[in-house]
N, C-alpha and C positions, 0 to 999 in steps of 0.2 A: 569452553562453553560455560554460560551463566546460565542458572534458572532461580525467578526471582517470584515471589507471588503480588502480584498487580506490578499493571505495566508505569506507574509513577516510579517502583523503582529504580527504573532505566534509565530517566532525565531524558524523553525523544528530544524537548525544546532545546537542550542540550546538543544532543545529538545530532538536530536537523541544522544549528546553527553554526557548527563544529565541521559541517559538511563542505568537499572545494569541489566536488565533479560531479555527483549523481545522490540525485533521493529519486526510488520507487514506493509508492503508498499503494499498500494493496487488503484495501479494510475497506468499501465496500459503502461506507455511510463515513462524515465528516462531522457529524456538527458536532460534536464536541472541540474537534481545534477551532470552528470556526466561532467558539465560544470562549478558546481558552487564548487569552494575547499573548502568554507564553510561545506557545503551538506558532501562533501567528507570526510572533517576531523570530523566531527559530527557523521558519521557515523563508521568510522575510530576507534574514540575516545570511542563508545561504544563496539565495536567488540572488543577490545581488554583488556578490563574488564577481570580479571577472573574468576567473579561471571555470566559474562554474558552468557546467554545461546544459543542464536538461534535469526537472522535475516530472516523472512520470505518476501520473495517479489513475488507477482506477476505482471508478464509481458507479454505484448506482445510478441511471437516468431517469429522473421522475416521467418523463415523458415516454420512454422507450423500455418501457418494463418486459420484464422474460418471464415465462411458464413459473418458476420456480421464486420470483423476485418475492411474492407476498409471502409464501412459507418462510424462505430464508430470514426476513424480515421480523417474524414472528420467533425466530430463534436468537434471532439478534437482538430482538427489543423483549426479551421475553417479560408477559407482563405487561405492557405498556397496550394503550390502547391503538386500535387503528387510524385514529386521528391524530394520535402521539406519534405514530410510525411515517406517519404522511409531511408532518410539521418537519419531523428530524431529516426525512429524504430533501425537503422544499429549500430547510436553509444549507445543508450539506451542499444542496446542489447550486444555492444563491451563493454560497462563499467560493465554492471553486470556478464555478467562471468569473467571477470578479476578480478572482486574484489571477487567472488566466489572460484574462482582457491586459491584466495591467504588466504583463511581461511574455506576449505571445512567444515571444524567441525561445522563451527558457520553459515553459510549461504546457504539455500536454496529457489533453482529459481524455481518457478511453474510457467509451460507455461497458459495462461489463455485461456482458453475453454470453457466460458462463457460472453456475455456481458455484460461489466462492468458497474453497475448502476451508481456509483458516486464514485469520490477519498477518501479513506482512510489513514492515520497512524494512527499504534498504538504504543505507547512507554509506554510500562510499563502499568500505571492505565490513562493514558492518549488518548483520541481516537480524532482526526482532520479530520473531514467532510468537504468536498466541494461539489459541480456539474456540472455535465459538459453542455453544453447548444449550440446549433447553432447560435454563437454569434462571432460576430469579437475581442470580449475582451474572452480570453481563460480565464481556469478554477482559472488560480495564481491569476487573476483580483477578482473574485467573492468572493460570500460571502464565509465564512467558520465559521463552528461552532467548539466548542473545549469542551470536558467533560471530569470530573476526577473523574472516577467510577473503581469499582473492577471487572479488565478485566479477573482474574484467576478464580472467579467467573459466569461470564459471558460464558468462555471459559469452563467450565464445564456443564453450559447449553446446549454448543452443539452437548454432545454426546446422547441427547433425540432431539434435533432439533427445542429443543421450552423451552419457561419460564414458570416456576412454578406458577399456577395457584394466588401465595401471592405475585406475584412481583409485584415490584410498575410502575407505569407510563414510570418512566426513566429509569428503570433498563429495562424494555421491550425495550423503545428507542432505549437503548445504545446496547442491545441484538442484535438487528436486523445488525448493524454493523458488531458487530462481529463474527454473524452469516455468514453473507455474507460474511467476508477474509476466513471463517475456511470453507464453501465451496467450493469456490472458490481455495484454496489450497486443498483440498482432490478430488475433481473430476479428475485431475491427478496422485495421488499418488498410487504407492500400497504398499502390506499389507509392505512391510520391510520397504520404509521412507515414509507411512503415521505422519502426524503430531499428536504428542500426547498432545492435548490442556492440 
């Protein structure tokens, strides 16, 4: 395991581009990739893989907000005004269905209906932790952890909702992660594009 402080030092554009079967995005607000061409062609560069299979993101819906959206928001943007928090949900949410439109096959957006504990990627066997915090330095500032475990593995643990009584310490850890994107995408799905971990 890595822990690094601010999440540049990771290289995601890297990461995302580096990626041949699965990226989950589970951070809630976008527009920063939809700012950064890196972000962009990283992700770009992995969708277009032929081996690649499916980009899962969830997001905030501008239109389909939850009880808690405006708080969360204000921990996320701490600082920022309410009309700054409104612009960042607007293009977040203008960039990921454009980039959805333009590869239905490979990309779906789950409205999130749940509050988001902490930011997630996953790329592959790869998982990128961070937290969000009521803090005037946002979440790209903090720390971030980084683990290279068997996430197809892990993703099978979900469909019982828990780890096998023989698992180790960090396999539970790293469980709990991706436990939390594969709920988080299913509490909106149904039965035709539920996700088949």
């Amino acid at each position: 395991m890595e822990i690094v402080a601010g999440i540049d030092a990771l290289n995601t554009p890297g990461l995302f581009a580096a990626a041949k079967r699965r990226i989950i995005l589970h951070a809630a607000v976008y527009g920063a990739f939809a700012k950064s061409k890196a972000h962009r062609n990283g992700l770009k560069t992995a969708i277009r893989k032929p081996e690649f299979k499916r980009l899962d993101i969830i997001t905030i819906d501008p239109e389909h907000g939850s009880k808690w959206t405006f708080s969360f928001l204000k921990a996320l943007r701490f600082g920022i005004s309410i009309q700054g928090i409104t612009d960042e949900i607007a293009s977040s949410h203008q960039f990921l269905t454009k980039l959805a439109a333009q590869h239905p096959d490979k990309i779906h957006l789950h409205p999130a209906r749940r509050l988001p504990c902490l930011p997630i990627i996953v790329a592959d066997n790869t998982i990128v932790f961070g937290q969000y915090a009521h803090a005037g330095e946002h979440a790209p500032h903090g720390f971030w952890g980084k683990i290279n475990t068997d996430v197809e593995k892990l993703m099978e643990w979900t469909q019982t909702g828990k780890a096998p009584t023989n698992a180790t310490n960090k396999e539970i850890a790293s469980f709990r992660l991706i436990n939390e994107c594969v709920r988080a995408m299913n509490t909106t799905l149904t039965p035709r594009t539920r996700c088949t971990p």
